[in-house]
C-alpha positions in Angstrom: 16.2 3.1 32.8 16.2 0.7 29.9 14.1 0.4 27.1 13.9 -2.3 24.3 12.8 -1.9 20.3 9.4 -3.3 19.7 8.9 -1.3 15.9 9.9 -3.2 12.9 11.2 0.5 12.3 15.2 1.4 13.4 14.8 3.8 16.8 18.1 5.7 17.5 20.4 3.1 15.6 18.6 0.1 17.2 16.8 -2.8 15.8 13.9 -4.6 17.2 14.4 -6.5 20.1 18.2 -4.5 21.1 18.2 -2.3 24.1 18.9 1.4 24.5 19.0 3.7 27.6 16.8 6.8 28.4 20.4 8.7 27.6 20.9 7.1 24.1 17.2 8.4 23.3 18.2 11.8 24.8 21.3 11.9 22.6 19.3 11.4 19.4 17.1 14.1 20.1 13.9 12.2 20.6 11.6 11.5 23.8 11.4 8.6 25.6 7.5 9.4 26.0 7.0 10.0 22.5 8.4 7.0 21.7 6.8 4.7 24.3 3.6 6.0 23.1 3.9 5.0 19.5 4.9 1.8 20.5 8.0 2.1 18.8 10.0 0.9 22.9 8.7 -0.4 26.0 10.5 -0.7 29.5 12.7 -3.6 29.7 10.9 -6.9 30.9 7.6 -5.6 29.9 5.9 -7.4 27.5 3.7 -5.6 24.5 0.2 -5.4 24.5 -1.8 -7.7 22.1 -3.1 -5.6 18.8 -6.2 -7.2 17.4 -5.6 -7.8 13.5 -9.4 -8.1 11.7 -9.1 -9.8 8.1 -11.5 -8.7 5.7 -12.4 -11.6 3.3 -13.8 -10.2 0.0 -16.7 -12.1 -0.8 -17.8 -12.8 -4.7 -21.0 -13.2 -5.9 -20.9 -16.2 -8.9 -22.9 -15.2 -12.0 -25.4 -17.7 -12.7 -25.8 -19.2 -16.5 -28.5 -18.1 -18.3 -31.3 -20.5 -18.0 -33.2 -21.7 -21.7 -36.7 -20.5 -21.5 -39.2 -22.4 -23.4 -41.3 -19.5 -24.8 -44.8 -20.9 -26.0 -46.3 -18.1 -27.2 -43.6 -17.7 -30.0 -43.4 -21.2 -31.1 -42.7 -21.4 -34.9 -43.6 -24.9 -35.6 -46.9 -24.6 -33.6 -49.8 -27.3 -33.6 -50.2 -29.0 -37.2 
């Protein structure tokens, strides 16, 4: 059977998107299972399931000025 490279990752010499048999896997000493399973291959004409990416936007609170505060208790010119 034939499998293609769907990892970003080289798998038994092979890029992404080359093919490799079930015998080439064999005769690097890994498992074709293993390897279907981490998504690393998938069968030949099958297409790879969606992964859902979630972005996290950091959201950042603005300090506001200081506002001038007219104290009238304090007032150093007062009534004359």
């Amino acid at each position: 059977m034939e499998y293609t490279v769907t990892s970003s990752k080289t798998v038994c010499g092979k890029i992404n998107g080359e093919k490799l048999t079930e015998d080439d896997i064999i005769a690097y000493g890994s498992s074709v299972e293993f390897l279907v399973n981490a998504g690393h291959i998938k069968k030949a004409g099958q297409t790879p399931k969606a992964v859902k990416e979630i972005k996290e936007e950091v959201q950042v609170l603005k300090e506001e000025p200081e506002a001038f505060v007219f104290n009238t208790f304090n007032n150093e010119q007062g009534d004359k």
